[in-house]
N, CA, C and O of each residue as an XYZ file, in Angstrom:
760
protein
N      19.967     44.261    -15.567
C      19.028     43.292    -15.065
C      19.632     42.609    -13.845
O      20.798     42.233    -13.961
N      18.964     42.382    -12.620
C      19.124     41.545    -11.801
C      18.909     40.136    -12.013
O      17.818     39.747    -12.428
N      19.853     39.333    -11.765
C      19.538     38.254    -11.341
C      19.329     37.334    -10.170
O      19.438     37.905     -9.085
N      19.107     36.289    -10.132
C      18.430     35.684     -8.841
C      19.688     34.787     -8.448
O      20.475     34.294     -9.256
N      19.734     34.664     -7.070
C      21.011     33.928     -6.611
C      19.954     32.327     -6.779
O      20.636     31.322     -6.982
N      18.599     32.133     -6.709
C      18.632     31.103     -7.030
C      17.833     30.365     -8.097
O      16.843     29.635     -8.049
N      18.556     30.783     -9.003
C      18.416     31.032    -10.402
C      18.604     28.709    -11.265
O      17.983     28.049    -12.099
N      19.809     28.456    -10.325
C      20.112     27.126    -10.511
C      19.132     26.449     -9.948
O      18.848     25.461    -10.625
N      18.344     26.589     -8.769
C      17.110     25.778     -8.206
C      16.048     25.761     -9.468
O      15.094     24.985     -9.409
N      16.183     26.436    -10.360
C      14.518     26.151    -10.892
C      14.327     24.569    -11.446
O      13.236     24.000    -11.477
N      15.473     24.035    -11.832
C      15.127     22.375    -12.214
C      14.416     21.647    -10.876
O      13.706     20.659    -11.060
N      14.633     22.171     -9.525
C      14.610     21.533     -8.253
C      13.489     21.191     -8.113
O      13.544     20.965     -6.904
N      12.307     20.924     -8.433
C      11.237     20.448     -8.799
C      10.729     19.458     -9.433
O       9.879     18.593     -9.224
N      11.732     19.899    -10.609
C      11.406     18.179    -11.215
C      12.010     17.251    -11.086
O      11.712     16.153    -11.554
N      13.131     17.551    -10.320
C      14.104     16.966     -9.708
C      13.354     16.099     -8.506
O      13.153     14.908     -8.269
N      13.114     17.120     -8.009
C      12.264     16.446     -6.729
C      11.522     15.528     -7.008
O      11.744     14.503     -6.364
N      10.083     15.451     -8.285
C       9.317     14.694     -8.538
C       9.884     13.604     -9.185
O       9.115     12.643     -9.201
N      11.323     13.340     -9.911
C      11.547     12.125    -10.350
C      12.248     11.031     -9.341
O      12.470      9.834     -9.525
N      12.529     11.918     -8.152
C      13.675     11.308     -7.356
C      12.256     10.741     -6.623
O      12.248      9.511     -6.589
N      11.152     11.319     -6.078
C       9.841     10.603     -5.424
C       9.549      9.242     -6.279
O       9.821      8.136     -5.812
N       8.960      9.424     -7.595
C       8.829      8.726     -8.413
C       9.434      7.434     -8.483
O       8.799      6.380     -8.528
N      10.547      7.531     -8.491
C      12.082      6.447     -8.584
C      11.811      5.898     -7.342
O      11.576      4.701     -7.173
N      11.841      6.951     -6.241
C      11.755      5.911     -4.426
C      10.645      4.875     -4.758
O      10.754      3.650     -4.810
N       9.465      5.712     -4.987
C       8.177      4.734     -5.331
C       8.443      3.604     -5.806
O       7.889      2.678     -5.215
N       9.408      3.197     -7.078
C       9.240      2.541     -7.856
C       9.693      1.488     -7.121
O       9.148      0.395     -6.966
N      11.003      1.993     -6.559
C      12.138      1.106     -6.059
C      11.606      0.232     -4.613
O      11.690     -0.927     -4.205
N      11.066      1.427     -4.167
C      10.507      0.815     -2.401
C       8.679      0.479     -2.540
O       8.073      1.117     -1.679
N       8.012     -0.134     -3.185
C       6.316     -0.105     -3.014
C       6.106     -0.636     -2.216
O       6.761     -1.648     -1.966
N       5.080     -0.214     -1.412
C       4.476     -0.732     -0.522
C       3.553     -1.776     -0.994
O       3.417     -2.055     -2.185
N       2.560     -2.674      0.526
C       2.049     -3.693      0.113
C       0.776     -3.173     -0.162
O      -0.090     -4.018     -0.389
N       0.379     -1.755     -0.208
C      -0.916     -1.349     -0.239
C      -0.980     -0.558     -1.412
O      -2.027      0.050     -1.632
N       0.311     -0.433     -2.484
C      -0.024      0.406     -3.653
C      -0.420     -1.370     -4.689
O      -1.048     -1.191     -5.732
N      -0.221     -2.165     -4.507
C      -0.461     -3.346     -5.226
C      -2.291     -3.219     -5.396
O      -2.973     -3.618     -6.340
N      -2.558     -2.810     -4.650
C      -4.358     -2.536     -4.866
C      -4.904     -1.032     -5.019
O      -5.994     -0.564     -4.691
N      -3.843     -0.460     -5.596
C      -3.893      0.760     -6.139
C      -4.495      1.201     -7.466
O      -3.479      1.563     -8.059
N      -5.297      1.357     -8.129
C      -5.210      1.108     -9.459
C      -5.417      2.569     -9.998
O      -6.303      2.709    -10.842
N      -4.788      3.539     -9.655
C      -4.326      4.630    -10.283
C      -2.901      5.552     -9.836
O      -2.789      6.099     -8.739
N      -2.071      5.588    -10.700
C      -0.564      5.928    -10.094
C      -0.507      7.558     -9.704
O       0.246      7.938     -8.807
N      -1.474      8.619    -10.543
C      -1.298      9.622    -10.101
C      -2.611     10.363    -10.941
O      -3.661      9.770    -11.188
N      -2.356     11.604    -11.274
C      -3.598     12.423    -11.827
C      -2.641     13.697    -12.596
O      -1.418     13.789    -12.492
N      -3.448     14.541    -13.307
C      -3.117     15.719    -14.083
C      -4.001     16.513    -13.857
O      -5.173     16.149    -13.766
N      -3.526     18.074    -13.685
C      -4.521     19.003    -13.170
C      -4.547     20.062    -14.134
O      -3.557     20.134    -14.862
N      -5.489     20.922    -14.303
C      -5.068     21.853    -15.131
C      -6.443     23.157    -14.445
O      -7.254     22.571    -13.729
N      -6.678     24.401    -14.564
C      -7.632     25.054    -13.735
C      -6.772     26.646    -13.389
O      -5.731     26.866    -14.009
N      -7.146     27.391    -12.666
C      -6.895     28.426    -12.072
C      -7.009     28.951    -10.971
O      -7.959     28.776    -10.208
N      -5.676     29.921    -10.699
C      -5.221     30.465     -9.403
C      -5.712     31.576     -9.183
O      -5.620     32.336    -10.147
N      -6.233     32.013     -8.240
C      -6.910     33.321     -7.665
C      -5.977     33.563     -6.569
O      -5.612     32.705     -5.766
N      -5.588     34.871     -6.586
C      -4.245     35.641     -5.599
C      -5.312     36.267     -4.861
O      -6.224     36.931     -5.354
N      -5.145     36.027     -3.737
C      -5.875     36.232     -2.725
C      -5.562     38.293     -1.983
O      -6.278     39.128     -1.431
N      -4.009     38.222     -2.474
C      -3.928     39.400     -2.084
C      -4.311     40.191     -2.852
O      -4.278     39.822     -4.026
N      -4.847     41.629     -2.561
C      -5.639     42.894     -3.252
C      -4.338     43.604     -3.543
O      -4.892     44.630     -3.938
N      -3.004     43.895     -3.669
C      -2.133     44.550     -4.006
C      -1.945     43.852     -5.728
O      -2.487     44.111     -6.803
N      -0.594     42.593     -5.160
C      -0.911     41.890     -6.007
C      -1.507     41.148     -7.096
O      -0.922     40.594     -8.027
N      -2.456     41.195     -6.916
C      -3.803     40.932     -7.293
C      -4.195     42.049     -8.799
O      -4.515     41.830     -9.967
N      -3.974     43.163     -8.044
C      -4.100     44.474     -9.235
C      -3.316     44.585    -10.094
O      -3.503     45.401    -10.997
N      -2.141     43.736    -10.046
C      -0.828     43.778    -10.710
C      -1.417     42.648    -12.080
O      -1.698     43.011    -13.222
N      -1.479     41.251    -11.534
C      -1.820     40.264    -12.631
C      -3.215     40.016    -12.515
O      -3.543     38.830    -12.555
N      -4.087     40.847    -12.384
C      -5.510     40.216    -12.534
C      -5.848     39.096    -11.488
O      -4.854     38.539    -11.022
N      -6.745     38.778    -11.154
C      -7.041     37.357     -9.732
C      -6.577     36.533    -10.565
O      -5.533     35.977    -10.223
N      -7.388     36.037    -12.418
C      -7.398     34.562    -12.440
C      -6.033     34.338    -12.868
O      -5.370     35.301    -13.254
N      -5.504     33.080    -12.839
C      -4.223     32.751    -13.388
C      -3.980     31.772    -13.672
O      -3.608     31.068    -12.734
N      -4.020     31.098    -15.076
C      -3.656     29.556    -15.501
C      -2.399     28.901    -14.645
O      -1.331     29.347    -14.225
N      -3.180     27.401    -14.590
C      -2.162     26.553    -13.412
C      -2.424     25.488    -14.283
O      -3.358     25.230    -15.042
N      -1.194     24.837    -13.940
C      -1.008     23.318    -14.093
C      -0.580     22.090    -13.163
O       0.327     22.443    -12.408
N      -0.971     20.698    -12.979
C      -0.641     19.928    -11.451
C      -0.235     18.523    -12.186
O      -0.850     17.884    -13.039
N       1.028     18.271    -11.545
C       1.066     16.427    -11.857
C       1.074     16.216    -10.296
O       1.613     16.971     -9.487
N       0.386     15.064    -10.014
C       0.613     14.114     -8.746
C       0.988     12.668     -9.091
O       0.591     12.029    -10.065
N       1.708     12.320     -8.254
C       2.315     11.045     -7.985
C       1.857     10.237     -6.744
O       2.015     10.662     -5.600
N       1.283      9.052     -7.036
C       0.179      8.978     -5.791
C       1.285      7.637     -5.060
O       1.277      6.563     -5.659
N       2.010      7.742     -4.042
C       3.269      7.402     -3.109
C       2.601      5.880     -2.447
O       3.202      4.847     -2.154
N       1.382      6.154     -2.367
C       0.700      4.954     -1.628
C      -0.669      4.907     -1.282
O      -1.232      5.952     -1.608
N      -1.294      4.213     -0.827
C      -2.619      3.927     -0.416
C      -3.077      3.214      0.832
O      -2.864      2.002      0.874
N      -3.713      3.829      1.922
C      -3.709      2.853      2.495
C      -5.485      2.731      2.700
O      -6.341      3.565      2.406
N      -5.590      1.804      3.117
C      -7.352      0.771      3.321
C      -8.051      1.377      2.549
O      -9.131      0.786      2.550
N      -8.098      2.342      1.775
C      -8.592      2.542      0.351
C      -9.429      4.105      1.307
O     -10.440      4.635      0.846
N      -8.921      4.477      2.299
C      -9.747      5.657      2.876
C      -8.667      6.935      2.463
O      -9.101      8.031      2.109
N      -7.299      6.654      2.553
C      -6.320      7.955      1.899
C      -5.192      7.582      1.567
O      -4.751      6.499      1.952
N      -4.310      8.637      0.569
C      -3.714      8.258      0.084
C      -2.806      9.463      0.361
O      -3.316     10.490      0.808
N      -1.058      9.372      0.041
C      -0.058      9.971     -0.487
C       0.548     10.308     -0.972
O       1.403      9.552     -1.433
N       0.596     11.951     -1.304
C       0.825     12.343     -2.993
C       2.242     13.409     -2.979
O       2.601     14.407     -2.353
N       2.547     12.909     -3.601
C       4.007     13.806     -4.224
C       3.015     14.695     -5.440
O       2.429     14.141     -6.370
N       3.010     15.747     -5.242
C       3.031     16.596     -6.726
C       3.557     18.325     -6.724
O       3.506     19.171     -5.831
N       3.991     18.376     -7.935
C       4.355     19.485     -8.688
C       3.327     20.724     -9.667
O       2.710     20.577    -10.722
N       3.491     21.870     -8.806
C       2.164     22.604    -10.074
C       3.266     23.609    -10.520
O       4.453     23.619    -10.193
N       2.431     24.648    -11.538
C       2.858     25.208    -12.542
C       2.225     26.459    -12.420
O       1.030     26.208    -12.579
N       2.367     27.734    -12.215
C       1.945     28.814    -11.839
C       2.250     30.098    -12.480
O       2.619     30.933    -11.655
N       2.211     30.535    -13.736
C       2.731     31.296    -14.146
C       1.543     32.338    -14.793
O       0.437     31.960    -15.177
N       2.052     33.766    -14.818
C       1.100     34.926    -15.114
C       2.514     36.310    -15.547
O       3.588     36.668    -15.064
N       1.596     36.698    -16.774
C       2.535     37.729    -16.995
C       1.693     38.961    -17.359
O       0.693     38.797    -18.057
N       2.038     40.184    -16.930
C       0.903     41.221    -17.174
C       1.845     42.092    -18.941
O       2.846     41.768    -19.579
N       0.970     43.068    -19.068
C       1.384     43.606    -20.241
C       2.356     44.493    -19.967
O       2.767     45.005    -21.008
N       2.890     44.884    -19.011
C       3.702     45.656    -18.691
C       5.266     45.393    -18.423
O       6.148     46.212    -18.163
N       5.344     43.824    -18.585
C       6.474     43.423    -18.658
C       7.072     42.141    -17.224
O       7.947     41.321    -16.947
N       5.866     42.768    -16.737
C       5.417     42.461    -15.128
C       5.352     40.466    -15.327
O       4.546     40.040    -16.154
N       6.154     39.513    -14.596
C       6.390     38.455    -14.379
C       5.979     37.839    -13.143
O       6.592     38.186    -12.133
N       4.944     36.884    -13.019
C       4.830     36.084    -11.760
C       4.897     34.507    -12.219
O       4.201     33.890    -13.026
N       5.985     34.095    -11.408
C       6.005     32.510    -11.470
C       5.788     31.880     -9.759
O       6.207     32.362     -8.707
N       5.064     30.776     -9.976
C       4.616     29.653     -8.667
C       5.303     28.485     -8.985
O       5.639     28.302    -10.155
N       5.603     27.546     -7.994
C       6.176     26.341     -8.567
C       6.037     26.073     -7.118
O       6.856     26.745     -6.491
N       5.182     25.218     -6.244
C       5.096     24.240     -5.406
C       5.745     22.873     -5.891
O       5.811     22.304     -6.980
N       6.180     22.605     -4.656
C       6.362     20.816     -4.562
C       6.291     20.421     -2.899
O       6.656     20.881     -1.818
N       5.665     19.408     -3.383
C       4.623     19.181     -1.920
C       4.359     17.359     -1.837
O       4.494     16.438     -2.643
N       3.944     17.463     -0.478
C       3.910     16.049      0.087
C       2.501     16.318      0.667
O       2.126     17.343      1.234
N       1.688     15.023      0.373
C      -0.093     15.270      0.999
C      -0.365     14.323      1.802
O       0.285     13.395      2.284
N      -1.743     14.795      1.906
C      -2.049     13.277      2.740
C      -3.824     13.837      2.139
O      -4.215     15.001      2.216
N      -4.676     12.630      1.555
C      -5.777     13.080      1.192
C      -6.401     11.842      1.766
O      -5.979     10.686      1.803
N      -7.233     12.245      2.093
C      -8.954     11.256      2.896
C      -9.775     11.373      2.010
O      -9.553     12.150      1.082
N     -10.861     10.673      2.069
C     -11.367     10.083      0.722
C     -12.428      9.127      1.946
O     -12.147      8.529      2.985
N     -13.880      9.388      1.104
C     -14.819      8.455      1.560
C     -15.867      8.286      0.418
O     -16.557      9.257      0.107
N     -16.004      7.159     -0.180
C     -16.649      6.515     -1.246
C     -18.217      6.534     -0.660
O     -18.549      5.574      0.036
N     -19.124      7.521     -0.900
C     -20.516      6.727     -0.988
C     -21.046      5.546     -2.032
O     -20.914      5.180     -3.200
N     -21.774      5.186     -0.736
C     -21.884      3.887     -1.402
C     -22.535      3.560     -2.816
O     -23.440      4.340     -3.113
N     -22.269      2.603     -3.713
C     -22.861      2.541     -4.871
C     -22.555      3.465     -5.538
O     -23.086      3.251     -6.628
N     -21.918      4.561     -5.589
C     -21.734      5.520     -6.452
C     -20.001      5.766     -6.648
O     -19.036      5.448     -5.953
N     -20.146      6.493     -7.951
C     -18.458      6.768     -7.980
C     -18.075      8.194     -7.305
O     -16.912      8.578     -7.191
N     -19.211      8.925     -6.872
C     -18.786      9.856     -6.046
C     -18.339      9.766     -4.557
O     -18.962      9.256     -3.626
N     -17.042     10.414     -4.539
C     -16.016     10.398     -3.528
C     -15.783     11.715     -3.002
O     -14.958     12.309     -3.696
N     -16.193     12.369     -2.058
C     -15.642     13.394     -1.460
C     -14.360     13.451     -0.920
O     -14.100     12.310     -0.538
N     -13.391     14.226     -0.686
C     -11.975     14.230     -0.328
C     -11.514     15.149      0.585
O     -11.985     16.281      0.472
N     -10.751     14.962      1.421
C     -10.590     16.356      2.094
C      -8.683     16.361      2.120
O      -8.219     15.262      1.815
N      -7.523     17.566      2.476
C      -6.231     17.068      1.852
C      -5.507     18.109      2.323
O      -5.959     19.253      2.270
N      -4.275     17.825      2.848
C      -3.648     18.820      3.185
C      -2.058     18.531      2.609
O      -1.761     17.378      2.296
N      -1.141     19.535      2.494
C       0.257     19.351      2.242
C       0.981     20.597      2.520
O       0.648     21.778      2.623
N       2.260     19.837      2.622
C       3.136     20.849      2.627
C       4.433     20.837      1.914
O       4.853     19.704      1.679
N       5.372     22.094      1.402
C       6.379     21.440      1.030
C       7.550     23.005      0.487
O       7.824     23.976      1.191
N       7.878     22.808     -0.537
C       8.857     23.858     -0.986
C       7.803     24.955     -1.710
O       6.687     24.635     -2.120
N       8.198     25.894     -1.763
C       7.540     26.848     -2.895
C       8.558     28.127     -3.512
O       9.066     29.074     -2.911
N       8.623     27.733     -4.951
C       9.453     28.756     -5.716
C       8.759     29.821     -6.346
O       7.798     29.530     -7.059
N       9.113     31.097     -6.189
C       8.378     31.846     -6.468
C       9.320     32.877     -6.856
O      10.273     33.124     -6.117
N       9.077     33.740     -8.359
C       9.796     34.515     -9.065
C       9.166     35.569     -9.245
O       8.163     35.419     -9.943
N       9.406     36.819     -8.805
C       8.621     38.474     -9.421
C       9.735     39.110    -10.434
O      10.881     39.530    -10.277
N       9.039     39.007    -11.310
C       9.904     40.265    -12.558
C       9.451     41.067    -12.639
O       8.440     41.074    -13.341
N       9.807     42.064    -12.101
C       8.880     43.642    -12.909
C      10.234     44.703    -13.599
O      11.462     44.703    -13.523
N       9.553     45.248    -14.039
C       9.944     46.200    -15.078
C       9.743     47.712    -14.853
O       8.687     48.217    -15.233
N      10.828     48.579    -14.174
C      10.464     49.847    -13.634
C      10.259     51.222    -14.509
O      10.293     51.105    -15.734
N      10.092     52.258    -14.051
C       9.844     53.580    -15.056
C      10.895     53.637    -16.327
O      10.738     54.001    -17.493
N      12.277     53.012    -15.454
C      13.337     53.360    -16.591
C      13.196     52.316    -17.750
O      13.943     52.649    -18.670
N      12.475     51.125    -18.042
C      12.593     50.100    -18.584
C      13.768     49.016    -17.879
O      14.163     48.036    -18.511
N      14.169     49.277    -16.745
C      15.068     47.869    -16.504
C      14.592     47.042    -15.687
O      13.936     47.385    -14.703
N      14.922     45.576    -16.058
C      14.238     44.399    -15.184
C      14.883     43.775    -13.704
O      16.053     43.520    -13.417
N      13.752     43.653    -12.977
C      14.481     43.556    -12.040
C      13.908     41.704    -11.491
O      12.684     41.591    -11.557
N      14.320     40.982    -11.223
C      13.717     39.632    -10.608
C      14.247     39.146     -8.590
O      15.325     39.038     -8.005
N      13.197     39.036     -8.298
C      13.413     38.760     -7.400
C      12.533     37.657     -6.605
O      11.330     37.887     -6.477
N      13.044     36.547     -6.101
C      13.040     35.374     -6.206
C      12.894     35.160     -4.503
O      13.335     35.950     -3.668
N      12.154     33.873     -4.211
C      12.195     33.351     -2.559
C      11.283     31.780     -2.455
O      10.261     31.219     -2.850
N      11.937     31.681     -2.007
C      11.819     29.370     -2.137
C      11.943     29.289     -0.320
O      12.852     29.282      0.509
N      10.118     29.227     -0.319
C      10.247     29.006      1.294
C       9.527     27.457      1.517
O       9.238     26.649      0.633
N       9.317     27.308      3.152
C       8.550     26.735      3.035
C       6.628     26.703      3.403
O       6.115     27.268      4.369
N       5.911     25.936      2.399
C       4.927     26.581      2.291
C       3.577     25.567      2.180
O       3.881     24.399      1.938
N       2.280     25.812      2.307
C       1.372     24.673      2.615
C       0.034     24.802      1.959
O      -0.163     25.888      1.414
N      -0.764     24.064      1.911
C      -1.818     24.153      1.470
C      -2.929     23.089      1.826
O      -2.718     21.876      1.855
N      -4.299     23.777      2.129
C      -5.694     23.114      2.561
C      -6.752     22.793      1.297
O      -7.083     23.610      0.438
N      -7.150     21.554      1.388
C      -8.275     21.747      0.349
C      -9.275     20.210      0.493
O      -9.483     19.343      1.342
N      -9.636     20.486     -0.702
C     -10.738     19.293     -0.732
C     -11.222     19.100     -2.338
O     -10.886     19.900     -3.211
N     -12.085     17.886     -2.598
C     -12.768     17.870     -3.437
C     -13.735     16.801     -3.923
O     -14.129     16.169     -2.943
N     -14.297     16.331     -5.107
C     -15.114     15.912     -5.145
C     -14.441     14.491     -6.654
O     -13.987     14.957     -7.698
N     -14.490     13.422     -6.522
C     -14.236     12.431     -7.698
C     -15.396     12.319     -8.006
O     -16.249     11.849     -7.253
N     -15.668     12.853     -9.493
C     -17.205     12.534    -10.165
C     -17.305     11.434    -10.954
O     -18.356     11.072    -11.483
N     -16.249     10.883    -11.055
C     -16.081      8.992    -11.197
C     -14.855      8.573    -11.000
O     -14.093      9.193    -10.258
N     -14.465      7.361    -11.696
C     -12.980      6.578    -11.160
C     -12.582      7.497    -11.658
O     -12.373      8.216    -10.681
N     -12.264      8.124    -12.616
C     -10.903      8.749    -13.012
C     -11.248     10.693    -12.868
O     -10.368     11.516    -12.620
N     -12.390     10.947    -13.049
C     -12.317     12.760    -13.297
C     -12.680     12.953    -11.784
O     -13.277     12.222    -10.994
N     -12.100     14.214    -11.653
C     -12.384     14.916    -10.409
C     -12.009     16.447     -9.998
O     -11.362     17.071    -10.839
N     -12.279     16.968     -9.049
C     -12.438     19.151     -8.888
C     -11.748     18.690     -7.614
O     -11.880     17.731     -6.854
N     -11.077     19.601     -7.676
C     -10.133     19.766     -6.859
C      -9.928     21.772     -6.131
O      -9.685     22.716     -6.882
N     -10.038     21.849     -5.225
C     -10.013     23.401     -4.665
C      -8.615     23.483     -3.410
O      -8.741     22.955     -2.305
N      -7.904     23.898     -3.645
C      -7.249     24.041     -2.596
C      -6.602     25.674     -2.266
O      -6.509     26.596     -3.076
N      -6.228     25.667     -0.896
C      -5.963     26.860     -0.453
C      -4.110     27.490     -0.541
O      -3.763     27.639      0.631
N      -3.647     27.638     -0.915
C      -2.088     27.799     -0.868
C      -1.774     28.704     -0.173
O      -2.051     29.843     -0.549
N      -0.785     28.397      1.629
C      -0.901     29.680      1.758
C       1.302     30.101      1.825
O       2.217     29.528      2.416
N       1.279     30.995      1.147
C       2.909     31.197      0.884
C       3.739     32.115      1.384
O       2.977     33.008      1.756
N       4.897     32.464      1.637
C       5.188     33.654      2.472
C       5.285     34.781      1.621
O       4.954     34.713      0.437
N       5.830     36.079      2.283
C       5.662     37.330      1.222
C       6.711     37.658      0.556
O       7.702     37.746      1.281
N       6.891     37.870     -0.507
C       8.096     38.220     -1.543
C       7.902     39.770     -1.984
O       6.894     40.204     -2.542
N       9.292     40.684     -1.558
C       8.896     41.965     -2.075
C       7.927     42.549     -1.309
O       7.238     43.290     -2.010
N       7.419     42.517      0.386
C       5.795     42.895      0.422
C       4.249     42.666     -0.330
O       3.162     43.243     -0.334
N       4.795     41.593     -0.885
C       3.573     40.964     -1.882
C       3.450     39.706     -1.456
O       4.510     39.126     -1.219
N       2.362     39.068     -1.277
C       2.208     37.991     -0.927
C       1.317     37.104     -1.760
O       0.190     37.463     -2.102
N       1.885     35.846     -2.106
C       0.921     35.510     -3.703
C      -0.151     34.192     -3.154
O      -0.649     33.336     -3.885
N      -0.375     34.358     -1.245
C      -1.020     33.040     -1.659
C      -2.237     33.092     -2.272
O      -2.600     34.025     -2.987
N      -2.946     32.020     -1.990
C      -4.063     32.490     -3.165
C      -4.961     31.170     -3.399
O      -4.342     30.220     -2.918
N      -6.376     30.689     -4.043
C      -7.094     29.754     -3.728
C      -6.852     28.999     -5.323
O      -7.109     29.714     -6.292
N      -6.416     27.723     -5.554
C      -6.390     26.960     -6.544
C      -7.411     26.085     -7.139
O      -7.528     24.909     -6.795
N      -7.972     26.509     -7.812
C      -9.201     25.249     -8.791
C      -9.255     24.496    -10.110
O      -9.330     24.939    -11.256
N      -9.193     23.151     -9.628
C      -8.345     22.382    -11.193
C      -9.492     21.398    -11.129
O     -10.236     21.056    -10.209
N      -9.407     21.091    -12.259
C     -10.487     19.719    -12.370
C      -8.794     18.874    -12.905
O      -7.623     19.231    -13.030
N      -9.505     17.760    -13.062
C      -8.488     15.941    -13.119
C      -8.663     15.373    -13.591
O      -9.835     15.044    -13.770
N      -7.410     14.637    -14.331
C      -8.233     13.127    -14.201
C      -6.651     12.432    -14.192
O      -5.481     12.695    -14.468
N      -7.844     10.962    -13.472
C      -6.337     10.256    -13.090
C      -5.749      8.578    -13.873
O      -6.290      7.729    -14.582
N      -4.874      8.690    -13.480
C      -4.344      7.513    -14.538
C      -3.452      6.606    -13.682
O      -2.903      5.627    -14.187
């Protein structure tokens, strides 16, 4: 079996999100004081945009998202630290892991009288990404690449706290495979 030279980075994520977390705590601004939600939880599915890939693990692919919401300003956008969860395994032995960590910036416009909020959001940040496959002979092979990587999206708050979320991930290629791919989670925030 191969292993990955960066095999010790996989904590580097949550690492990342507690060390954001902690800054937050330590440094707040005067505009998270009229904040009244600290972050959100995502949960939904990844569609691999590439047709190679793609044939390997099927399009859909269970995901998971924490955000950490960094600040607020005039109540039009906000700044988000978050971490998702990306994992798919085929029957063949075949391994795909995702692991973004990312810095945003989301816009946000409240129609009036209503709790619907349209959003629009962009970020960028690290992306870990692991291929295991498993060849004719039965031996495993992993091969691993932590670039840097971004993503477009938008969505819709269908009140204070639930909301759909779509975003675009786009990542570099690992192996000649390239896993970016379109993300859809619904929310809710706390």
């Amino acid at each position: 079996m191969l292993h990955s030279s960066t095999r010790p980075l996989r904590l580097l994520p949550f690492i990342a999100l507690a060390a954001g977390v902690l800054f937050s705590a330590i440094c707040p601004t005067a505009s998270r004081a009229d904040s009244q939600n600290v972050g959100d939880a995502r949960v939904g599915v990844y569609y691999l945009g590439n047709t190679g890939i793609r044939n390997t693990f099927t399009s859909a692919i269970a995901t998971a998202g924490l955000d950490y919401y960094l600040g607020e300003e005039t109540h039009t956008s906000r700044s988000i630290l978050g971490v998702d969860y990306i994992q798919r395994s085929s029957g063949s032995g075949t391994k795909l892991q995702i692991i973004p960590v990312t810095i945003s910036q989301q816009y946000y416009h409240t129609i009036g009288g209503t709790d619907f909020t349209p959003y629009g959001e962009a970020g960028i940040g690290a992306y870990f990404v692991s291929l295991q496959e498993v060849n004719s002979s039965n031996l495993t092979s992993t091969h691993s690449l932590t670039s840097l990587g971004g993503f477009i999206g938008g969505g819709i708050d269908l009140s204070n706290n639930v909301f759909l979320d779509l975003r675009y991930h786009l990542i570099g290629n690992l192996e000649g495979q390239n896993p970016s791919g379109y993300e859809l989670t619904a929310g809710f925030r706390f």
